[in-house]
N, C-alpha and C positions, 0 to 999 in steps of 0.2 A: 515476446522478448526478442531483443535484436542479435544478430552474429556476434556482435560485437560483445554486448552486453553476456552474450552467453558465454563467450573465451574469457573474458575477466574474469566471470562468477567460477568457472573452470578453474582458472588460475587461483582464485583467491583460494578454491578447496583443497588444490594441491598444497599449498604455501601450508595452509591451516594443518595438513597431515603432517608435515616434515618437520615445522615447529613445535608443533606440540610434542614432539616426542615420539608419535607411531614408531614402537620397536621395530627395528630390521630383522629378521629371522638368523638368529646365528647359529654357528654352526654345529649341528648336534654332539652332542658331547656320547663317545663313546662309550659301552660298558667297559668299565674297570676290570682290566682282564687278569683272572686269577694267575694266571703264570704258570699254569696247569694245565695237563692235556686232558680235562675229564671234568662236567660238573661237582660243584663242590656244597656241604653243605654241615653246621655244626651239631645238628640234630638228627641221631639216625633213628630209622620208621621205629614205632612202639610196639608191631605186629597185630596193632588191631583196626589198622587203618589204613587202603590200600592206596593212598596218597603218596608221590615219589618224594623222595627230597630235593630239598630246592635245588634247582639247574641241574638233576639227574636225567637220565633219560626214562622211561618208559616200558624199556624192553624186561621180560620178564627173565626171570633167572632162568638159565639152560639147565636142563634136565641132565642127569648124569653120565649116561652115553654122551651127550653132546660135549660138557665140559671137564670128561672125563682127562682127555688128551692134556690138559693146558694144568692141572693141578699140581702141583710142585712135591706132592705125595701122593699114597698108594692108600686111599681111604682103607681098602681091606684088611692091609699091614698093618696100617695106626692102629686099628679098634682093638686087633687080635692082641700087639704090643702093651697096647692100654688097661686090656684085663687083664695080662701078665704084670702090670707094673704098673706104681701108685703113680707115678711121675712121669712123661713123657718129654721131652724135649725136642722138637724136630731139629732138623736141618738149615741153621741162617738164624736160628732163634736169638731176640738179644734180651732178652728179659733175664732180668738176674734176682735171683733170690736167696733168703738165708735156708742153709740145707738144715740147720739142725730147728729153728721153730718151720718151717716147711715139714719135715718129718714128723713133729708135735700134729699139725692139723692131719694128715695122710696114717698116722698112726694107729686110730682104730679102725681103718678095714672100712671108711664108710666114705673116703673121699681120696676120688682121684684126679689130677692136675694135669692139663693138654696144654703144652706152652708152643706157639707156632710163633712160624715169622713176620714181618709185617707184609699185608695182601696187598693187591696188583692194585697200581693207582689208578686205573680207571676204572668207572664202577659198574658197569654189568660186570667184568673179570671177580671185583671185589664181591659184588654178592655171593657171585656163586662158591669161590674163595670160601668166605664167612659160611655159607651151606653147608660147603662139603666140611666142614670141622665141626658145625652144630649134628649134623647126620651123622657123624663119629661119637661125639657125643651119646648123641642121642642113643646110640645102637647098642655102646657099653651100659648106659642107664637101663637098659632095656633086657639085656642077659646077665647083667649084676645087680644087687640092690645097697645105690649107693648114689651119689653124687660126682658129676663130673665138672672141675669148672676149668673155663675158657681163658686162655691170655692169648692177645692178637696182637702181635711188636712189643707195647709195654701197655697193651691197655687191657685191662683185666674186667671178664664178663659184669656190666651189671654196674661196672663203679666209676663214678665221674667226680673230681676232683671239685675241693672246694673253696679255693681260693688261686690265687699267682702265685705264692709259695710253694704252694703244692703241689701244681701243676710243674715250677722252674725244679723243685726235686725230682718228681719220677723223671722228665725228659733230660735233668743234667745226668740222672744216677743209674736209669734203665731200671733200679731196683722196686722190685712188686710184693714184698714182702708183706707189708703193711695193708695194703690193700685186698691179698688172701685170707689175712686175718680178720679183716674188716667183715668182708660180703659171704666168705664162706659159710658161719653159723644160719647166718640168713636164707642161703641155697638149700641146707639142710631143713629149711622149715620153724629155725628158730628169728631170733632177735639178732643185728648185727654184730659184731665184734666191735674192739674200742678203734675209736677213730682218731687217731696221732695227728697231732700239728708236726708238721716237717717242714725243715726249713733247708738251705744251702747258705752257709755263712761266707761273706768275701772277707778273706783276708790276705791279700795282696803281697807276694813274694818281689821284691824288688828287682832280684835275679830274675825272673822269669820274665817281669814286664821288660825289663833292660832288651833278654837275650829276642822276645818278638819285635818290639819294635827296632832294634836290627835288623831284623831279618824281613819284616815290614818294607824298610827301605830300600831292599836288595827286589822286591817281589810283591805285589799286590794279594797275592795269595798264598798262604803257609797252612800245609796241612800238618800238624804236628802227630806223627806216630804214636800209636797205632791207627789214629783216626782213617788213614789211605782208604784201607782195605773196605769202609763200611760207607765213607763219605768223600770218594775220590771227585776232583774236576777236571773235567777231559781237556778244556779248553780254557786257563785263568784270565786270557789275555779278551776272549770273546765273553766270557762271564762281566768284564768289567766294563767295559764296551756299552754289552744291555744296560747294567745296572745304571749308567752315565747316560743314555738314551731317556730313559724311563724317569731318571730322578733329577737331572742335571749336577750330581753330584759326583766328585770321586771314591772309587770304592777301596779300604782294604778289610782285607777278610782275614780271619784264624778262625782256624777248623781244627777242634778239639777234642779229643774222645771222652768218653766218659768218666765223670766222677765216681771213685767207692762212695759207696753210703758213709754218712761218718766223719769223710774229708771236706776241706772249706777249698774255699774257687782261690785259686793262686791267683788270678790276672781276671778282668773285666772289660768291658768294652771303654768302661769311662777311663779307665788307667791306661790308652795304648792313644784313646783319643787326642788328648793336648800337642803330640809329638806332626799329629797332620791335620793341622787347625780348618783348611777347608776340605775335607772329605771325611765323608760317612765309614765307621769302623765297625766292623760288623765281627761279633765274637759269635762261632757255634758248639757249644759243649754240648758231647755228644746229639741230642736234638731241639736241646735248648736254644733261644735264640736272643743273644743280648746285641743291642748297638748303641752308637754313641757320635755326636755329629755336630755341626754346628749350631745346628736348629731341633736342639735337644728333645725339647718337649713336644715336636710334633715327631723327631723318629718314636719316641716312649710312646705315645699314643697310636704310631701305625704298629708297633712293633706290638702291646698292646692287643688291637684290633684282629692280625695276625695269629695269635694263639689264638683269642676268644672263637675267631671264625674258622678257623684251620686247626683246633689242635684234636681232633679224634685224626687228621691226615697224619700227625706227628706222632703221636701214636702207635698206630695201626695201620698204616701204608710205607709203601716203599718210595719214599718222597727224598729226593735228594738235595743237595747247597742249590743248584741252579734252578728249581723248581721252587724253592721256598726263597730264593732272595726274589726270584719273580714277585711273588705274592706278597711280599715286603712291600719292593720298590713300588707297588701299583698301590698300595695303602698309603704310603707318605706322599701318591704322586695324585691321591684323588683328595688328601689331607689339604695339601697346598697349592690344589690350580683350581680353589674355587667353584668347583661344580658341584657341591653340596649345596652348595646357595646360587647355583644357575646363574652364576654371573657372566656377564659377559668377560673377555678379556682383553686387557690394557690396548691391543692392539686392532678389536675390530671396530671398522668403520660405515658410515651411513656411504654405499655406493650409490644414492641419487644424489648428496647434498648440493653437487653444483650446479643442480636445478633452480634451487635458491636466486642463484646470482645475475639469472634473466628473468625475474618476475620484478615488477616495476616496486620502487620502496615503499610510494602510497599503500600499493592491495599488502604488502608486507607488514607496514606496521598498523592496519587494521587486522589484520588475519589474527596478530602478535597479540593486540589487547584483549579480543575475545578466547583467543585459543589458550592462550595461559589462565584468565579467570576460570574459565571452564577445563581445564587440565589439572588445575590447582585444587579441584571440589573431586574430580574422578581419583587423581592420584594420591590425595589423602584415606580418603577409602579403601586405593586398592592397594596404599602401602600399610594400613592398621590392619589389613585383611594375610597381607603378605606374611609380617610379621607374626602374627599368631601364627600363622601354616608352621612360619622357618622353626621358631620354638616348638612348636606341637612335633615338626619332624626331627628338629636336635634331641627332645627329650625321647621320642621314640627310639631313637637308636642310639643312646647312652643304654638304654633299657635293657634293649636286645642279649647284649654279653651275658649281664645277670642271667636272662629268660634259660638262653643255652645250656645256661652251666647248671642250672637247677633241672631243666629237664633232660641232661646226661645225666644228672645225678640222682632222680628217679627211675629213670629208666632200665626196665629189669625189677626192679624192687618192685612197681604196679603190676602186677603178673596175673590179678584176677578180680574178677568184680567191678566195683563203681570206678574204685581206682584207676582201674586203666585204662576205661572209661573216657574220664576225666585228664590222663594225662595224653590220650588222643589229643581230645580236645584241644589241650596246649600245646602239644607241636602243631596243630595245625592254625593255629589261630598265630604263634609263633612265625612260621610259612608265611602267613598273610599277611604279617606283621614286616615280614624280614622285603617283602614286594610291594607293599605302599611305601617302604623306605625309601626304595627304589626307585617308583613312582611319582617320589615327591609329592606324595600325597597326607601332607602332616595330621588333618583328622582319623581319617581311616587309619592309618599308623599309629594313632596315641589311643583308639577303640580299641584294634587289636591288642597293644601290649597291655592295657585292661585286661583282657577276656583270656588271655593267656597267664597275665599274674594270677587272677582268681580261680580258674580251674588249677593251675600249678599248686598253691597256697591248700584247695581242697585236697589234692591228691597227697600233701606232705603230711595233714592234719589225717586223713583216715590210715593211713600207713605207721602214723607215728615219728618221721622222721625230721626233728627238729633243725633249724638252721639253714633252710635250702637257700641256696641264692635265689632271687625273682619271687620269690613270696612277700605275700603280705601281713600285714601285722593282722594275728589271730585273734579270736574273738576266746577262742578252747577249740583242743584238739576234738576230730570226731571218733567214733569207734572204728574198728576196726574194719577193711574192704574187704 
């Protein structure tokens, strides 16, 4: 072959790469950062599997000399406090309950209530946190013969919410009533208590939407009292800032305290929205979190996504406005730039193209006839191939919320046997599931949330507990774990 003949052929392979398509490598798309200084994850460990949770770290929990200093109480006091008296209430606590059926369960002498406040957001603090109050526990179980149960901020040992209504009451209302009622008999070794639909009704005071969106207007951020004290922002003007970095939207915020049990939501996000038609309205009652925007249904889907993945932080940590509108803003902000589906965006370009423009037209549109016929047979394949992945990966993380929510909502109730067992199995497969999402790995993603509905589905079916989210349709209940 001649020099010559060899730089043509040269040329015509480059021509063939550029036109057909050869992706350019762009720029990797970064993980969507929770807006948190600490891994974060919606499944916490079943205790029978030493597997971390996802994006936790490793570290084992410090032993009690070590994190003795950092504890926000006096384990020796609480326990001593605890067998003196059915009810505990620490210091910061916001869990709220009814005192007179609270009294009804604490009545005969066989169960006592440790209500603490929500532990440290980062999670070795948090484990060890969670220790030191199960070791309190533990120690009055141990010199009494009785029952001790657990609330940590508003989440109470053992019980995991079973729908959005459910979950928009305890975090609008703080109140745990219902939910002691529930898990308690069950702690005792029986069958659970009845399980209340609960809901938060809007009905919208005119005066009140009037008097915020005034005030709206004056300020991007209104804390309304007593909210300050529990959910202060140090900086409204740098909170709005982020939020406008992250989302390309503008923000206004109202910060809300809590609802009674009982009462309906005066105001909502959708009723403050119309008055500032291009920015994001972001309502927080007590740790509820409603919004409302131009582009509605993807803030309801990040917003959504948000509890689903974050809500034992809401909970059960000390998470504040600027921490959780983070975790927002990066849910709407990975909803709508496209990197679910690894697209490229609008603006990147092929940096060799004007290579194109000194290759001779001839070797051009010979390159062009062959490289399209043959690009046209590869790319139909690797886009029927694509598409099953993007499905297999959209349906796997539709799935995921359900998965969580059902195995919070076992979790604690599997306490021996096959069962828990079995509900290992589902957080872990769960785990693997929530990181081939990740992954972008749509088969291994739609296996996993398989293997995690059907272990879920068994652990609901040998415990008896009917209605779990992420189960599957039952064949018959099994016996008993």
């Amino acid at each position: 072959m001649s020099v010559r003949a060899g730089v043509l052929f040269l040329l015509l392979a480059v021509a063939g790469l550029l036109v057909s398509g050869s992706p350019v490598a762009a720029p990797a798309v970064p993980a969507v950062s929770s807006g948190l200084s600490t891994g974060l994850s919606s499944v916490p460990s079943t205790g029978s599997t030493s597997a971390p949770s996802v994006g936790s770290t490793d570290a084992p929990v410090p032993d009690a000399a070590d994190r003795g200093d950092r504890l926000p109480f006096d384990p020796d006091a609480v326990t001593a406090e605890l067998l003196a008296r059915p009810v505990v209430v620490l210091p910061g606590s916001i869990a709220r309950f009814d005192q007179d059926r609270v009294g009804a369960l604490t009545g005969g002498g066989t169960v006592k209530i440790l209500v603490a406040p929500p532990g440290p957001l980062d999670a070795a603090d948090n484990r060890a946190y969670r220790s030191a109050l199960a070791d309190v526990a533990q120690s009055v179980e141990d010199q009494w013969d009785g029952t001790v149960v657990r609330i940590t901020g508003v989440g109470v040992q053992s019980v995991g919410q079973s729908g959005l209504a459910d979950v928009r009451f305890l975090l609008s209302t703080f109140d745990v009533t219902d939910e002691l009622e529930f898990v308690t008999p069950y702690l005792q070794g029986g069958e659970t208590g009845p399980n209340k639909d609960r809901s938060v009704v809007d009905r919208s005071d005119p005066a009140v939407v009037a008097d915020l969106i005034a005030r709206l207007r004056q300020t991007r951020v209104v804390i309304t009292e007593p909210a300050a004290d529990s959910f202060a922002v140090a900086d409204p003007e740098r909170l709005a800032a982020s939020w406008s970095n992250r989302t390309g939207t503008g923000l206004r915020l109202v910060i809300a305290p809590p609802l009674t049990a009982g009462d309906s939501a005066a105001v909502t996000a959708a009723d403050l929205a119309p008055a500032f038609p291009d920015e994001a309205v972001v309502l927080l009652q007590g740790r509820w979190l409603d919004v409302a925007g131009p582009d509605r249904t993807a803030w309801t889907v990040a917003r959504d996504m948000t509890l689903s993945r974050y809500e034992d932080f809401l909970e059960g940590r000390q998470i504040g406005p600027a921490e959780l509108l983070g975790v927002l803003a990066d849910q709407y902000a990975e909803l709508t730039s496209g990197a679910v589906q690894d697209q490229p965006t609008p603006t990147q370009r092929n940096p060799v193209s004007w290579l194109l423009l000194i290759l001779p037209l001839l070797a051009l549109v010979v390159v062009v006839v062959f490289a399209v016929r043959r690009r046209s047979r590869t790319v139909r394949r690797a886009s029927d191939a694509r598409h099953r992945d993007v499905a297999g990966l959209a349906a796997a993380a539709a799935d995921l919320p359900a998965l969580a929510e059902g195995i919070l909502a076992l979790d604690g109730l599997a306490r021996t046997g096959a069962a828990r067992d079995r509900l290992a199995e589902a957080t872990r497969a769960y785990r693997s599931a929530r990181r081939l999402v990740d992954a972008r790995d749509g088969a291994g993603a739609t296996a996993a949330v398989r293997d995690a509905g059907d272990a879920l589905t068994d652990v609901a079916d040998r415990i008896g507990v009917p209605n779990v989210p992420g189960t599957r349709a039952r064949a018959g209940a099994a016996g008993p774990a």
